[in-house]
N, C-alpha and C positions, 0 to 999 in steps of 0.2 A: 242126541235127539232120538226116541221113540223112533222103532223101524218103521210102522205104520203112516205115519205125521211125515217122514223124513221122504220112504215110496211115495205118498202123494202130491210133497213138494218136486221132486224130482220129475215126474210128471205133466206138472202144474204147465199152462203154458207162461212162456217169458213174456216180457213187455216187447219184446222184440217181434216175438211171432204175433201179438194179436193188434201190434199195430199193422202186421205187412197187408197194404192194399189189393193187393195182384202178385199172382205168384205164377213162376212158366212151370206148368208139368211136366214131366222128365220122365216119358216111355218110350214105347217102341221095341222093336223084337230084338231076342238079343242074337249079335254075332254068332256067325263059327268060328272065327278066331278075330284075336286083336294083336299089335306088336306089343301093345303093353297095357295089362287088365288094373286097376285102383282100386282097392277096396275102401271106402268110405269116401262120402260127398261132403265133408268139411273143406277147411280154408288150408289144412294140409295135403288134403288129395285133390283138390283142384287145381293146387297153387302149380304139383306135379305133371296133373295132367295136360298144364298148359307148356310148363319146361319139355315135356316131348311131343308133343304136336310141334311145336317151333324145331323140335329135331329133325321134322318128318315122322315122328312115328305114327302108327292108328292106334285111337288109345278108345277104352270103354272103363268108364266109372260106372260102378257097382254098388249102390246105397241099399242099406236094409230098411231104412224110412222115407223120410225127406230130404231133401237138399238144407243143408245147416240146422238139423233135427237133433245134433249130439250138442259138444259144447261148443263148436261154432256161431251157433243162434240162441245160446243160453248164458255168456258171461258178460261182464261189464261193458265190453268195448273197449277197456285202454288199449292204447298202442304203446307199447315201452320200448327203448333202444339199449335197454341193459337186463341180463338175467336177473332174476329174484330170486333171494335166500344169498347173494354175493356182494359181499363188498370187492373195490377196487383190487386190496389185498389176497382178500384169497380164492378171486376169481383167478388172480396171475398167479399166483401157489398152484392152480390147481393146473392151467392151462402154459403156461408160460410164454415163449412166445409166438404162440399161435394167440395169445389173447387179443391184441391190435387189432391182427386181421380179422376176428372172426365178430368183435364191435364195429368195424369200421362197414359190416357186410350188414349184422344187424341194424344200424341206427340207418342205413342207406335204406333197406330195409322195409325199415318202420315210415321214412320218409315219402319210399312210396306206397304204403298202403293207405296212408294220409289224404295223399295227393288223388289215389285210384275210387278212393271210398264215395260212394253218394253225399252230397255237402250238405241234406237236410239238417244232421245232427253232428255233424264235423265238427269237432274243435280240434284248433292245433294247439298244444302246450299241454304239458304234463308236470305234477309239483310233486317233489316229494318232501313234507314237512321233519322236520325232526323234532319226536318227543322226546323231553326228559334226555336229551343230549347235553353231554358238555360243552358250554358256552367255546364256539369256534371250530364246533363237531363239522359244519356242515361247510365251510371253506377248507377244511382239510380234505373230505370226500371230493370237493370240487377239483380241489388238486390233483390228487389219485386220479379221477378221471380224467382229467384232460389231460392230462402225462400219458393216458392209455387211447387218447386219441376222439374221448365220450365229445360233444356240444353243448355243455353246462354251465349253469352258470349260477352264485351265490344269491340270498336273498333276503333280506332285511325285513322287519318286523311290521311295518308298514305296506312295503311292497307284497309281503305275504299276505295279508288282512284284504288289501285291494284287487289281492288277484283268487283269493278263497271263499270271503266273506267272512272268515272269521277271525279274532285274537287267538285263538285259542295255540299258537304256534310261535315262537322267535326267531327260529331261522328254518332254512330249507333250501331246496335244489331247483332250480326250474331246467328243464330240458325242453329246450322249443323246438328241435325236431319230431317230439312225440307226442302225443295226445289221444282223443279218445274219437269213434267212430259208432253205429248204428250197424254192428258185425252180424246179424244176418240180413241186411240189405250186402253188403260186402259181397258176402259168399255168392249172392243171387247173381250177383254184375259178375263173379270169377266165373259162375254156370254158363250165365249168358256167353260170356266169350267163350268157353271151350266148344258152346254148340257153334258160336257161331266160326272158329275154326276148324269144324269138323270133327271135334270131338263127340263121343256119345255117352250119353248120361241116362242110366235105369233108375228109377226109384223102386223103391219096395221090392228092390232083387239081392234078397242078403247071398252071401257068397258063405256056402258052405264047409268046403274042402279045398285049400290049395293041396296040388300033389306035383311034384316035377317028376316029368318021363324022359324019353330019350332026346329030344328033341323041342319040347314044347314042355308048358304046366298046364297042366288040368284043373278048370276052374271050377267045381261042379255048384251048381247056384239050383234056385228055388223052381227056376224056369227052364232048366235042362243044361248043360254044359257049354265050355267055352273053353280054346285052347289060345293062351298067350307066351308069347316070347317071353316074357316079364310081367312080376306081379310088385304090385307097390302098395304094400298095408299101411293104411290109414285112418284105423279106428283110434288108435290113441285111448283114454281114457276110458270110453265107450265101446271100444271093442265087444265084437262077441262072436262065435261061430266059429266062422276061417281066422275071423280079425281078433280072436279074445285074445291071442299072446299078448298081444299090445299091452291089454288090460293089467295080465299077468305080471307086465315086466314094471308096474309101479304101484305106488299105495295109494288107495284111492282115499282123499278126503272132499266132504262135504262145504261147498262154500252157499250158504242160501243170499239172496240179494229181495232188496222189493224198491218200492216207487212210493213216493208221499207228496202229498200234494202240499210244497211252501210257499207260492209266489214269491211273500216277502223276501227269500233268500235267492227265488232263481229270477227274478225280474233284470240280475243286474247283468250285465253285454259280458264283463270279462271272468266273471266269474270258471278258472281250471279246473278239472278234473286231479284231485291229488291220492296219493295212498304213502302214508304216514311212515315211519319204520317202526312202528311196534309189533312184536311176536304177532300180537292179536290185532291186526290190522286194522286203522279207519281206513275210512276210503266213502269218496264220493265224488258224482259228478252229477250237473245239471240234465236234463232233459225239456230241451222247451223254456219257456217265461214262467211256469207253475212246477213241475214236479224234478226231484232231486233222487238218483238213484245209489241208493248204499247198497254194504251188506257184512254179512259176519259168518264166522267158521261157524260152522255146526256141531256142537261136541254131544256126544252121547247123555241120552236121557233127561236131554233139553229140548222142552217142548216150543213147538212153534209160536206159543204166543208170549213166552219169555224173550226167543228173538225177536219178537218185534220190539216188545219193552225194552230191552239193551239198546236196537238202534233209536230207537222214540227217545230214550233218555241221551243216549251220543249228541244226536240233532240238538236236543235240549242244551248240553256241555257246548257244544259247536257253536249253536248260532242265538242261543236263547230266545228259541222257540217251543211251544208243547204241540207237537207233531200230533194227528190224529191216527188212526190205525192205517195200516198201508193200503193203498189202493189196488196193489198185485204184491203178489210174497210168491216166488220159486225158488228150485235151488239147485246146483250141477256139481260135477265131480271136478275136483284138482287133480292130478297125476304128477306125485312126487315120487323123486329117486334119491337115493343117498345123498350123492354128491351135487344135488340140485341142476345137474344137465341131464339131458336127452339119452335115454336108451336105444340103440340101434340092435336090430336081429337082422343078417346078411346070412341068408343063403345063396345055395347057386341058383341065379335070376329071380328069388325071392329076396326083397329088400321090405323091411318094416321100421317102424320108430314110435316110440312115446316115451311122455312127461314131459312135458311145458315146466314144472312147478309153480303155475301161474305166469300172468303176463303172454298169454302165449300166443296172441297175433301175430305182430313181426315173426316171431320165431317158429311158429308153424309154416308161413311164406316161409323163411328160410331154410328151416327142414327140406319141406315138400322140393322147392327149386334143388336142391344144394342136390340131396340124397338119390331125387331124378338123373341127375347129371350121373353120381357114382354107377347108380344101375345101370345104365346107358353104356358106361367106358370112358366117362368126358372126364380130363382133369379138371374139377376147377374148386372151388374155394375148400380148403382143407379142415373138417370140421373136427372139432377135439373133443370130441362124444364118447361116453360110459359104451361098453359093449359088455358080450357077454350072453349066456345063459338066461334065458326069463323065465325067473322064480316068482312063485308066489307067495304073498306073507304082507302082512297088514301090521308088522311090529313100527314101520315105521309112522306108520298110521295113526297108531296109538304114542307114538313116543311127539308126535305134533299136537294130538287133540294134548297130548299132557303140558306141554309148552304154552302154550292156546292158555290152556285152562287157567295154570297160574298166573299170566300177565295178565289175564280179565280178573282174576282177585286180586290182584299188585294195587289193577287200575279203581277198582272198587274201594277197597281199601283207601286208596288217595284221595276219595272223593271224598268220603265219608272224614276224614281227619283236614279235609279243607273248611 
């Protein structure tokens, strides 16, 4: 996509932000010290700042915008109880056996952010169809998961159609611990309680410089300085400033999303949120009795009104309908790593994390909790995270948009010889 087209998407507001009614401002002076400073107000440095308030500690979150202004308040909303880019296999290749515990921590997890989220736009259930699999692809995966402890379960060609709305699939997974949410209401209800635990929340106070001293770290922000026991970086994809290593430590890919307006498709009650296993993802979930939200990777030099055309023509394959132009089109960063888990940077009383590779609700909640605890000194759930050096490099960036690229001509190509 054009950098021009691609900066004003990114921008653009989401469906998320310009439905929110009411929103609580988030100032006030900032501290002379806190036991523990969080740099970014997403659903990962709040999820933390609530793990140590419950410690006792005094904690101050430090946003350089808004409260869920990164990709907290800019992606789909699924809730998933399983990493992406992993099958069953070579999640446990990679993890071994730390892999049980560290799903059985996820899908708990996802369970309750489910339960925790505003019920406007709640759905519980999440599908993931299988294209162009071998006939019994998707009772084998179901196996592998529940052997690994997942809540899954198989699902027939019918059952599929009745809980998607369309043929377009033969089999697939249903996970009914997981589902989709309205993720920057989310974030607001995590705000709300950290204030109202005593936590304190700055907006528009980017944090400049972490430095550790003899004793304390030196926060130095927009609005004069602040010394903390512990600092907990949580820009994630969005980093920038004190928080860009986050940035650094993965490849940023472009996911754009928009909103269309189909009654005919969203009128029906059961209608799941599913995302497909294809390289180049479908993916959709309802919004309301009228509008259906997609969306598609971004690859370079692909202008924004061919993304709309791809999803308009999907919808079309989907549900055989002719969609009209979108009603909202944005678009946010993915944060991919190698190995498709979490990068952690651990210094002394500086603790940081990023890359989701998508999916990354439950797993930012689990982050934020988990990663608080290690800063803290707490034993508790052992997390089997990439560490390491945060490099910068966009090769892998490019070696997705190129995966990307040929499953959208695989999938072209099929249509065209149908």
């Amino acid at each position: 996509m054009h950098n021009q087209v691609l900066s004003e998407m990114l921008v653009a507001p989401s469906c998320w932000q310009t439905q929110l009614s009411c929103r609580t401002a988030h100032a006030g002076h900032l501290p002379f010290e806190s036991d523990v400073v969080i740099v970014g107000a997403g659903i990962g440095g709040l999820a933390a700042a609530l793990r140590a308030l419950e410690s006792g500690c005094s904690v101050t979150v430090l946003e350089a915008g808004e409260v869920g202004c990164g990709a907290s308040g800019r992606n789909s909303g699924f809730v998933v109880p399983i990493p992406s880019r992993h099958s069953p296999a070579s999640l446990h290749h990679l993890l071994g056996e730390d892999t049980a515990p560290f799903l059985a921590a996820l899908c708990e997890t996802a369970q309750s952010v489910i339960e925790y989220a505003p019920s406007d736009l709640t759905v519980k259930g999440w599908v993931q169809p299988m294209a162009g699999a071998a006939r019994g692809a998707a009772d084998e995966l179901v196996k592998n998961w529940v052997r690994l402890g997942v809540k899954v379960e198989s699902m027939e060609p019918q059952a599929l159609e009745n809980a998607l709305g369309t043929s377009e699939y033969a089999e697939g997974l249903l996970f009914s611990d997981a589902g989709a949410i309205d993720p920057l209401a989310f974030v607001h209800r995590l705000a709300d309680t950290v204030n109202r635990k005593g936590g304190h929340i700055i907006e528009r106070c980017s944090a400049v410089d972490v430095r550790p001293q003899a004793r304390w770290v030196n926060v130095q922000t927009q609005r004069g300085e602040i010394r903390a026991g512990r600092v907990f970086i949580a820009g994630n994809a969005y980093g920038s400033a004190a928080s860009r290593r986050t940035r650094r430590a993965i490849s940023p890919l472009a996911l754009t999303l928009a909103t269309f307006a189909i009654p005919q498709v969203c009128h029906g009650e059961r209608l799941l949120p599913f995302s497909d296993n294809r390289k180049d993802m479908w993916f959709a979930r309802r919004l309301g009795p009228a509008t259906l939200l997609t969306g598609c990777f971004a690859l370079p030099l692909q202008r924004s009104a061919r993304c709309s055309a791809l999803l308009q023509d999907r919808i079309k394959r989907l549900y055989g309908i002719v969609a009209q132009a979108p009603e909202q089109q944005w678009a946010g960063w993915v944060g991919l790593t190698p190995d498709g888990m979490p990068r952690i940077h651990h210094d002394d009383r500086i603790m940081g994390w990023s890359g989701c590779n998508g999916r990354g609700i439950a797993l930012s909640m689990l982050m934020g909790q988990t990663l608080m605890d290690r800063l803290c000194g707490i034993n508790g759930l052992r997390l089997p995270l990439s560490s390491g050096t945060f490099r910068t490099g966009n090769a892998l960036t490019w070696l997705a948009q190129m995966v990307i690229a040929l499953d959208r001509r695989k999938q072209r190509r099929t249509v065209l010889a149908s």
